[in-house]
N, C-alpha and C positions, 0 to 999 in steps of 0.2 A: 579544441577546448582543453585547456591545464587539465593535468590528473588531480582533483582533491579529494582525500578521505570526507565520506559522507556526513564522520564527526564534526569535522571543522563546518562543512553546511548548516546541520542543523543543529549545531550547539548552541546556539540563543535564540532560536524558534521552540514555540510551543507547540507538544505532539500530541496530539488529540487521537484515541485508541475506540475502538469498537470491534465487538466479536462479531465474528462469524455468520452469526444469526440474527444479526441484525437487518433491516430492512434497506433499499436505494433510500426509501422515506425519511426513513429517522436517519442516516447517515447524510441525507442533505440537510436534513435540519441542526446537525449536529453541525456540520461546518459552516452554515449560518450563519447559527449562535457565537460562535466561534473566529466567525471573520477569515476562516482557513479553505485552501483549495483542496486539501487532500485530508485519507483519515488512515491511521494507521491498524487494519485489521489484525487482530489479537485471537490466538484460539490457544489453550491449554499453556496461555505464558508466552510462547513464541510468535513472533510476526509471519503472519501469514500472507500478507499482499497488503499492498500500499491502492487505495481506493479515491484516486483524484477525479474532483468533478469533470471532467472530461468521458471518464466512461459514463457517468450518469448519464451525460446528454447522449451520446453516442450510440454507447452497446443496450441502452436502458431504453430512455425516452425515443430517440430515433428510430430503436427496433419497435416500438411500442410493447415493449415488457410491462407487466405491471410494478412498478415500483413499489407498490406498496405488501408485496410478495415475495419480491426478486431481492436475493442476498447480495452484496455488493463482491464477496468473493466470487460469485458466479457471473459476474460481469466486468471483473477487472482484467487490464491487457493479458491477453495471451502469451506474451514475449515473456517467457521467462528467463531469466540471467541468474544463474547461482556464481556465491562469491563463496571467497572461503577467508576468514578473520587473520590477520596477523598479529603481533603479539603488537606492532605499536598504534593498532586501532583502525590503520586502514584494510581495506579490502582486497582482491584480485578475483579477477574471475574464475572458475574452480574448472580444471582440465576437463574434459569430458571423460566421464565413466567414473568421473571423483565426484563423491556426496559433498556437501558443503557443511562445514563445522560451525563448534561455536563460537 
C-alpha cells in the first residue's frame, strides 16, 4: 500500500470528535446520525484514540460489555503506533523509547 500522509486522507471527510467519557451508546449513536464508521476521541484537546465501529461489535457487543457504561477508549484497538509529526504534515512512526510530538 503507497505511504500517504493521513492529511491528504481525511481532508475532505468530516471528523466527528467525542470525549473520553462518552458511552459505546451515544458514540454509536453519534456515528449514526452522522452516517460515519469511526469517531475521533478527544480528551484535554488532544486525540486520544480513533473509536471505529468495528470495536463496537467486537471488543463491546461480542464480549457482552455493557455499552451503555463502557467508554469507547476502553475498548478501542490495543495496537498502539505512535508517529511523530513533521514539518510538512505527514507522519513516521516514532523510534522506540521516543515519545511522539506535536
Amino acid at each position: 500500500m503507497p505511504y500517504r500522509p493521513i492529511r491528504t486522507i481525511i481532508k475532505d471527510q468530516k471528523l466527528i470528535t467525542c470525549a473520553g467519557s462518552t458511552t459505546v451508546v451515544e458514540a454509536s449513536q453519534l456515528m449514526r446520525v452522522n452516517q460515519i464508521g469511526a469517531l475521533m476521541i478527544v480528551d484535554e484537546g488532544r486525540l486520544a484514540g480513533i473509536f471505529p465501529e468495528r470495536d463496537a461489535l467486537f471488543r463491546v457487543i461480542a464480549n457482552e460489555r455493557d455499552a451503555k457504561t463502557t467508554q469507547p477508549a476502553t475498548a478501542c484497538s490495543s495496537r498502539q503506533k505512535r508517529f511523530c509529526n513533521r514539518a510538512d504534515g505527514s507522519a513516521r512512526p516514532a523510534r522506540s523509547g521516543q515519545s511522539a510530538t506535536k
